[in-house]
C-alpha positions as CSV (number, residue, x, y, z in Angstrom):
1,X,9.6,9.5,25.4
2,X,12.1,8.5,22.8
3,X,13.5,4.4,22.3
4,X,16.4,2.9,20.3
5,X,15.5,-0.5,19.1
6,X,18.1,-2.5,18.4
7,X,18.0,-6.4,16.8
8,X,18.4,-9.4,14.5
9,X,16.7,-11.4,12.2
10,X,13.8,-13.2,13.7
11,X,12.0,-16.5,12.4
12,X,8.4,-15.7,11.2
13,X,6.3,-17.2,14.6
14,X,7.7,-13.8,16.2
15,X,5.9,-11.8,12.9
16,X,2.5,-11.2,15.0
17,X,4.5,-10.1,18.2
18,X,6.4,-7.6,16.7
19,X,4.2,-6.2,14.7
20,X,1.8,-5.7,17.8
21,X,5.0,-4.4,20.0
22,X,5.4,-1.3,17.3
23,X,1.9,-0.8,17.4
24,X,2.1,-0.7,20.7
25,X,4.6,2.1,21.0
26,X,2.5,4.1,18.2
27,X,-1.0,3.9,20.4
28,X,1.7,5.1,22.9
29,X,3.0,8.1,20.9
30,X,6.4,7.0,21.2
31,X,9.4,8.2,19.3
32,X,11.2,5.6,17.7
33,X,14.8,4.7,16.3
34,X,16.1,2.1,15.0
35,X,19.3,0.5,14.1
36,X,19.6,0.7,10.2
37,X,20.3,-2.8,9.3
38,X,17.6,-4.0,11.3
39,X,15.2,-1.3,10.1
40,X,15.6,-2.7,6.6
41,X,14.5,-6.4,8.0
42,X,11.7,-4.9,9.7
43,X,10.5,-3.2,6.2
44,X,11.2,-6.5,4.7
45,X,9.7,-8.5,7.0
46,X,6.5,-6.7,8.7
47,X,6.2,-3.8,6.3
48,X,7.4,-1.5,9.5
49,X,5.6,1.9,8.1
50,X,8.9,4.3,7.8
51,X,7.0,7.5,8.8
52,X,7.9,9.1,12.2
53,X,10.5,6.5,12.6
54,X,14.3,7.6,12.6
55,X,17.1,5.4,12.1
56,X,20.3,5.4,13.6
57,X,24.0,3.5,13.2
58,X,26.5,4.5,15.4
59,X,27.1,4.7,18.8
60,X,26.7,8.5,18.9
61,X,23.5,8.5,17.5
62,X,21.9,7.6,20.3
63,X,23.5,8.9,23.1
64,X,22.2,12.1,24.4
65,X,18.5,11.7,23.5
66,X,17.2,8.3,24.4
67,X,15.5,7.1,27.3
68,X,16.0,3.5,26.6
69,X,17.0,0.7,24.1
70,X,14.5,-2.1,23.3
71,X,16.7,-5.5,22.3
72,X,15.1,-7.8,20.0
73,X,16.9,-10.8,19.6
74,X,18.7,-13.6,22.6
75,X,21.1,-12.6,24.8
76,X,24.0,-12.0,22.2
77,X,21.6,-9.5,20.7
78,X,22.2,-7.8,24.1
79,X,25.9,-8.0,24.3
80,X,25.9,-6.5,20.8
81,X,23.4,-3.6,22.4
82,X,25.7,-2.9,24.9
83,X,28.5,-2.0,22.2
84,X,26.0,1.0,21.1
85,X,24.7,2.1,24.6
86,X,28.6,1.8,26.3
87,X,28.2,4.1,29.1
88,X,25.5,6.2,28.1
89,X,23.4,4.8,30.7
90,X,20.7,4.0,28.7
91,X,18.8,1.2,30.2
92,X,18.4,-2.3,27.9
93,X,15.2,-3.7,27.8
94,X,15.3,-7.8,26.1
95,X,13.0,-8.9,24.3
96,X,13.4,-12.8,23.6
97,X,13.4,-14.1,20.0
98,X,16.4,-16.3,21.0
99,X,16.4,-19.4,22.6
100,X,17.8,-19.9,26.5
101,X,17.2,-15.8,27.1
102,X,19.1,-14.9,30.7
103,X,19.2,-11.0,29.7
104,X,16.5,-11.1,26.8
105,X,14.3,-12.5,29.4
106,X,10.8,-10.7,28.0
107,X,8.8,-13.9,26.1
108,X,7.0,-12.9,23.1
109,X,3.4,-13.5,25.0
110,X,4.3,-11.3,27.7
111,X,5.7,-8.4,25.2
112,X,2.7,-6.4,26.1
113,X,2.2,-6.9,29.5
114,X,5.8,-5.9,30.1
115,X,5.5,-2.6,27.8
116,X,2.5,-1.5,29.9
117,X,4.5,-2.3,33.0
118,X,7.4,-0.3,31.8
119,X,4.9,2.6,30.7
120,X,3.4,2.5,34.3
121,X,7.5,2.7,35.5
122,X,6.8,-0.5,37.5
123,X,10.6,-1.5,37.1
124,X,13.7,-1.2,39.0
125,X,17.2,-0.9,37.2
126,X,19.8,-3.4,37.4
127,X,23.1,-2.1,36.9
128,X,25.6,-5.0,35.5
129,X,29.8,-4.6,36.0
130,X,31.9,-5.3,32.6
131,X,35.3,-6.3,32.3
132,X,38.1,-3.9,30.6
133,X,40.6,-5.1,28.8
134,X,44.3,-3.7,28.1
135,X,47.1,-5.3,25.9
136,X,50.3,-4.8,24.8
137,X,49.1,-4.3,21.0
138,X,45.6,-2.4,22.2
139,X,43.2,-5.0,20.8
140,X,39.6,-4.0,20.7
141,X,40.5,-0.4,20.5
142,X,37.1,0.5,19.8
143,X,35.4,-0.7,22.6
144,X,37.7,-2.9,25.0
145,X,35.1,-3.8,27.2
146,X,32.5,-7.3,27.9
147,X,29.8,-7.7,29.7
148,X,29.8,-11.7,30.2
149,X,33.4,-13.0,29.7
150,X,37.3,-12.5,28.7
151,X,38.4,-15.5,27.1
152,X,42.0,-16.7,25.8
153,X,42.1,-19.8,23.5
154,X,43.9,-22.0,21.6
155,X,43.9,-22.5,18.0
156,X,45.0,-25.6,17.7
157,X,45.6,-29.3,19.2
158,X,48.5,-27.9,21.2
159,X,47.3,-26.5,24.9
160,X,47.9,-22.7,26.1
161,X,50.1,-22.3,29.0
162,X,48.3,-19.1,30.9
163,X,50.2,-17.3,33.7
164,X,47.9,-15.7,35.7
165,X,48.6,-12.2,38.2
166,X,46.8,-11.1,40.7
167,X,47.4,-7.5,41.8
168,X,51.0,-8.6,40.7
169,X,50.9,-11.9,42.8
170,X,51.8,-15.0,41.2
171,X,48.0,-17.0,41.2
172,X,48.9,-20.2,38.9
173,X,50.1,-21.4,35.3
174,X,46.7,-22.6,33.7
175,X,47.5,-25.8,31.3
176,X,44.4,-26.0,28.9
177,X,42.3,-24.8,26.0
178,X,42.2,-21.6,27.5
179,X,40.8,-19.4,30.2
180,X,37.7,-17.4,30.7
181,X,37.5,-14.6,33.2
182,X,33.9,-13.8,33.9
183,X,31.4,-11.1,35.4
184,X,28.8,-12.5,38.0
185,X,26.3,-12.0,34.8
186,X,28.7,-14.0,32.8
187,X,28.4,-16.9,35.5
188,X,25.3,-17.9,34.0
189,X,26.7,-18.4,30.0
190,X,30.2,-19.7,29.2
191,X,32.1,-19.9,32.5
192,X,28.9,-22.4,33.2
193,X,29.6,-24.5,30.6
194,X,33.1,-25.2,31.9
195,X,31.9,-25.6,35.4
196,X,32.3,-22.3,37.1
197,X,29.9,-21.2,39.8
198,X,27.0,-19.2,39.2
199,X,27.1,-15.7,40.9
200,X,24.6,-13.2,42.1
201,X,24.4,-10.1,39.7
202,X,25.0,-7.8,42.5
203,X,27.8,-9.9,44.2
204,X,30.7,-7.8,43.4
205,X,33.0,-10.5,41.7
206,X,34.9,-12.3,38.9
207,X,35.3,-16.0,38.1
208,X,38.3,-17.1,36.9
209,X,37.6,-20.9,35.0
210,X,40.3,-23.1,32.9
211,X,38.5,-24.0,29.6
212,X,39.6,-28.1,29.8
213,X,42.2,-28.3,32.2
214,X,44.8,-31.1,31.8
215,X,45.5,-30.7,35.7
216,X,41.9,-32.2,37.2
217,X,42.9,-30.4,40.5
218,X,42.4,-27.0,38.7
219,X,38.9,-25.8,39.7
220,X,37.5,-22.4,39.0
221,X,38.4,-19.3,41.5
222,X,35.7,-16.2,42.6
223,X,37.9,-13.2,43.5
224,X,36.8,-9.9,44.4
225,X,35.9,-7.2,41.0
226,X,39.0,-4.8,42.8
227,X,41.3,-7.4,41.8
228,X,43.8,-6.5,38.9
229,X,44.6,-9.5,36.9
230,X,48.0,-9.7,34.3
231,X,47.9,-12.4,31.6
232,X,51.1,-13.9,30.4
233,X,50.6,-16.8,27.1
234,X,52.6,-19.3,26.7
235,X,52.9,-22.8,24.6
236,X,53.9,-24.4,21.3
237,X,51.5,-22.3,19.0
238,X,52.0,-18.6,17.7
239,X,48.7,-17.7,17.7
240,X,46.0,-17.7,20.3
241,X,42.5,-16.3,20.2
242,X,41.5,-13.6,22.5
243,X,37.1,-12.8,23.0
244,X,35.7,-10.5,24.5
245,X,32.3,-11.7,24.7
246,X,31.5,-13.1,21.3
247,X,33.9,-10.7,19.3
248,X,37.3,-12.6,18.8
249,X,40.5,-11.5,17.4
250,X,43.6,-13.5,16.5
251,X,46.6,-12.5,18.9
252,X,50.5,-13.4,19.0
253,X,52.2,-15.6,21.9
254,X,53.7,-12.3,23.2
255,X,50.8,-11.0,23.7
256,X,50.2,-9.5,27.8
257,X,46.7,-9.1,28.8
258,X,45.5,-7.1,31.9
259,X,41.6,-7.0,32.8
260,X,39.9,-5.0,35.8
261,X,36.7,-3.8,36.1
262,X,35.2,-1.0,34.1
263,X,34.8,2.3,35.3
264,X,30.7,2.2,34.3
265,X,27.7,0.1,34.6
266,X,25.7,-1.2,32.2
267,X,21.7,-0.7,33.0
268,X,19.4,-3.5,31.9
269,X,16.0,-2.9,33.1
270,X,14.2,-5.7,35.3
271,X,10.2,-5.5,35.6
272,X,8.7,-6.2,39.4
273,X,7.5,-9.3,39.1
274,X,10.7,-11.0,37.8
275,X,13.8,-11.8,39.8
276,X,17.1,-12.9,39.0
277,X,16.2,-16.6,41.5
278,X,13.1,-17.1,39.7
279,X,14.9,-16.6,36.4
280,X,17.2,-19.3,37.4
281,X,14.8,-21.3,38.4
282,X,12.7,-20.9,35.0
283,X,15.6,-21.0,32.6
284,X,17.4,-24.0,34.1
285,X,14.2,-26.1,35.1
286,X,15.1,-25.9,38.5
287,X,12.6,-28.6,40.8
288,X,11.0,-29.7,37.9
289,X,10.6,-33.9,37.8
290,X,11.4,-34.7,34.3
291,X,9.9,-38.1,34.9
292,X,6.5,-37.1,35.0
């Protein structure tokens, strides 16, 4: 069995936990790569022993011999993992050295109790849809894809006038800060902020929210993943921003956007005794009386 390990800088009350989750997969007999920059924390930081361990930087380093990728970080650390795996179909295992954790969702005490579960294949894998993006300029050339969210933003005080298509339907003019489109497992980080629903992984749709509407009438949409949606910017400013996930890039007011739904599946792997209701219910203190 081969694993990628892919992460960021942790705070030292992880030290112990890491160090026993390599250990771990050395009593194991595991082979092990990691991703360079964060190799050279781990020397740093845990005096990770260099022998048998490979180290990788690039996409294509990984892609035709690894059985999974080990995240070590919160959930960006994941949307940055999915940037190496793409549509390898590697399956994504997070570990949480973050904070809220909805995709890193493995807490440092259970580190080992979830590597023996994976080693004893008692896990099922939950395949996640990601947004494409196209554009008249080709931004994000590299990788034009996001797992949680496509936003548009202003840059300044002046609002963003958004035209919005739907499979070439006039849908509405959104007058606001901007506007996110989001996957179900997006539901869950921005689109939540602004008030957008929270959707079942498996539910086969997009959000679309206003990011601080001036029209109060304006409420967020769910529309089926089929749909084909055009972009069309509008307003006082030049610039906008466009994100996909947390990698942003400045764009012009002429700028069209398209987005649809990606021809792969990113595979994150979910142990047995975790579900995606009782993660909601743990993460956002669901039922519990704060009074007490």
């Amino acid at each position: 069995m081969k694993v990628a390990i892919f992460g960021r800088n942790f705070d030292k009350g992880f030290k112990d936990y890491i160090e026993r989750f390599f250990q771990i997969l050395k009593e194991k007999k595991v082979s092990i790569t990691v991703y360079e920059k964060f190799y050279n924390f781990l020397v740093n930081e845990i005096n990770l022993e260099a022998e048998n361990i490979d180290v990788y930087n690039k996409h294509e380093h990984i892609k035709s011999n690894v059985n999974m990728l080990f995240s070590i970080g919160g959930d960006g650390t994941i949307l940055d993992a999915v940037t190496m795996v793409r549509d390898a179909k590697i399956p994504i295992v997070g570990i949480n050295t973050g904070k809220l954790g909805f995709l890193a969702s493995i807490a440092k005490e259970d580190i080992e109790s979830a590597l023996n579960a994976i080693f004893l294949k008692e896990y099922s894998i939950d395949e996640r849809a990601l947004l494409k993006l196209e554009s008249s300029s080709g931004l994000f050339k590299e990788f034009p894809y996001s797992l949680n969210e496509i936003s548009v933003q202003k840059v300044d005080s002046a609002m963003i006038t958004v035209h919005v298509y739907i499979n070439e339907e006039f849908l509405n003019s959104y007058w606001a800060d901007g506007l996110l489109v989001s996957t179900p497992t997006g539901s869950t980080a921005y689109s939540l902020s602004v008030g957008g629903p929270i959707i079942t992984p498996q539910s086969g749709n997009f959000i679309i929210s206003p990011i601080s509407p001036h029209n109060l009438t304006v409420r967020p949409i769910v529309l089926p993943d089929n749909s084909k949606l055009e972009l069309k910017l509008e307003g006082r400013s030049l610039n906008y921003i466009a994100s996909l996930d947390h990698r942003s890039v400045m764009i012009k007011n002429t700028e069209k956007i398209k987005i649809c739904r990606a021809d792969f599946k990113v595979q994150l792997i979910k142990l047995n005794n975790t579900s995606f209701y009782k993660t909601l219910r743990n993460k956002l203190m669901w039922g519990l009386d704060k009074r007490n």
